[in-house]
C-alpha positions in Angstrom: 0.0 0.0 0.0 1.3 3.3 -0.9 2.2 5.8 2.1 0.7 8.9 2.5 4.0 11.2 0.7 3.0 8.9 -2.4 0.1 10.1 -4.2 -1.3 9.4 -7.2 -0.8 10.4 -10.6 -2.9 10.5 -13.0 -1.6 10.1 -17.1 -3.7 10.3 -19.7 -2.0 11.6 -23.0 -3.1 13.9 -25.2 -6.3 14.1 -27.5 -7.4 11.1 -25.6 -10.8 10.7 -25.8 -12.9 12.2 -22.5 -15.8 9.3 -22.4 -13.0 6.7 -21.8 -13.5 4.8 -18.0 -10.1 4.5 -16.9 -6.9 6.2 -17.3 -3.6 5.6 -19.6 -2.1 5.1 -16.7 -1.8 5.4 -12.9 1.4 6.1 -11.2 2.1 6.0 -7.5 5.5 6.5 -6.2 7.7 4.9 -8.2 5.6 2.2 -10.1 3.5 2.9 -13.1 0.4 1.0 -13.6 -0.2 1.2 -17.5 -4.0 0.4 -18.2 -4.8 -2.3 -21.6 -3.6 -0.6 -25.4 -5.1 -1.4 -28.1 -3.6 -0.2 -31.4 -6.0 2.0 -32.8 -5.3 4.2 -36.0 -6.1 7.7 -34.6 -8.2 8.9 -37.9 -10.9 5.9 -37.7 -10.9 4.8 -34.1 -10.1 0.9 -34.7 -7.1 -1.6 -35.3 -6.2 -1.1 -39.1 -6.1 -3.9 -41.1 -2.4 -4.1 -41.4 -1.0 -6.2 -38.5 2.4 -4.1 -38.8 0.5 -1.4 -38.6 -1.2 -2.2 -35.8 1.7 -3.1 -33.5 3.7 0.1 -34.4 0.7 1.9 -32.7 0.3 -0.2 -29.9 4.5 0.4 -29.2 3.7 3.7 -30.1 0.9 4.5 -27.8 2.9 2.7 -24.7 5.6 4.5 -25.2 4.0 7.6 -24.9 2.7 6.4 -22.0 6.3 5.9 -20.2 7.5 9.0 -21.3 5.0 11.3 -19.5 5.8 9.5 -16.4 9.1 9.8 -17.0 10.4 6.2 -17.9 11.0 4.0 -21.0 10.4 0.1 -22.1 13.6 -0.5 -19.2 11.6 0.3 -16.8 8.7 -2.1 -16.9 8.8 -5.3 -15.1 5.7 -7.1 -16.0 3.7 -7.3 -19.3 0.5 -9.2 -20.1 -0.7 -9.3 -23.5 -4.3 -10.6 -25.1 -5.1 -11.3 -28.3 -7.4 -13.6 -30.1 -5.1 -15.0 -33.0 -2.2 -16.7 -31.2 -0.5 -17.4 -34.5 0.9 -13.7 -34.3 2.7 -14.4 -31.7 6.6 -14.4 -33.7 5.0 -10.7 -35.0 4.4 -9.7 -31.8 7.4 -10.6 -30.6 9.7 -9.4 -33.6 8.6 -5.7 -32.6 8.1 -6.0 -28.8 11.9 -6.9 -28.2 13.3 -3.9 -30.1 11.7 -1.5 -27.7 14.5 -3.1 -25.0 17.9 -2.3 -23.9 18.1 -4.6 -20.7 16.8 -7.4 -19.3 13.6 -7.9 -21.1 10.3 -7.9 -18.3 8.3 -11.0 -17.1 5.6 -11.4 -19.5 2.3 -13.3 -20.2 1.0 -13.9 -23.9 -2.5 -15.1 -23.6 -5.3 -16.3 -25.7 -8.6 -14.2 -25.8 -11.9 -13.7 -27.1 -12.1 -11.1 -29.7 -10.9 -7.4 -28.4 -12.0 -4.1 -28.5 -11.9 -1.7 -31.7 -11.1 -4.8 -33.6 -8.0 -5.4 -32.3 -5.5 -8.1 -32.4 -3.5 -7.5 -29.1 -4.0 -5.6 -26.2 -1.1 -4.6 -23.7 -0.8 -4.0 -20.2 1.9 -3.2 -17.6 3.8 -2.6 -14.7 6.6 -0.2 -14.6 8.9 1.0 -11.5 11.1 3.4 -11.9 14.9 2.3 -11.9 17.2 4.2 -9.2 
């Protein structure tokens, strides 16, 4: 449980939409709790067809994430991932480990039912600030 000196901090990033119901991103202290991505293309509101495509966003979106709390992919130290197509797996993964320069995080790459905005992954995380 977080002591009273560590407060919360809320992140959303810019032009986010207002009706959302949760945050980007929630930090308290030193650990960053970043709510589910989805790659959505920013013109149309959904996943674009293009898988590629797709994941660039997602890394894109996360990363903007980090940086307004002041941390990068080194920082995180658990990942969970959902997506309904497990055969994209090696895509995923291609693209995910480029984002590291250290040790990579514990991770979990999980099966789902079909996901919001017609996407093909959704990522979460945890990331705590390194000293």
């Amino acid at each position: 449980m977080a002591s009273p000196k560590e407060a919360r901090r809320i992140i959303n990033l810019p032009g986010r939409r207002p009706n959302l119901p949760f945050s980007d991103a929630v930090l308290v202290g030193d650990t960053l709790y970043l709510a589910g991505r989805i790659g959505t293309d920013p013109a149309t509101g959904v996943a674009p067809p293009e898988v590629d495509r797709e994941l660039d966003l997602l890394f894109s979106g996360f990363s903007s994430v980090l940086a307004q709390a002041g941390m990068t992919w080194d920082d995180l130290v658990w990942v969970q991932v959902f997506s309904p197509d497990l055969s994209l797996w090696d895509r995923f993964n291609a693209k995910y480990v480029k984002h590291f320069h250290e040790d990579l995080p514990a991770r979990a790459f999980l099966g789902s039912a079909p996901l919001l905005l017609n996407g093909r992954f959704e990522m979460m995380g945890i990331a705590v600030k390194k000293a």
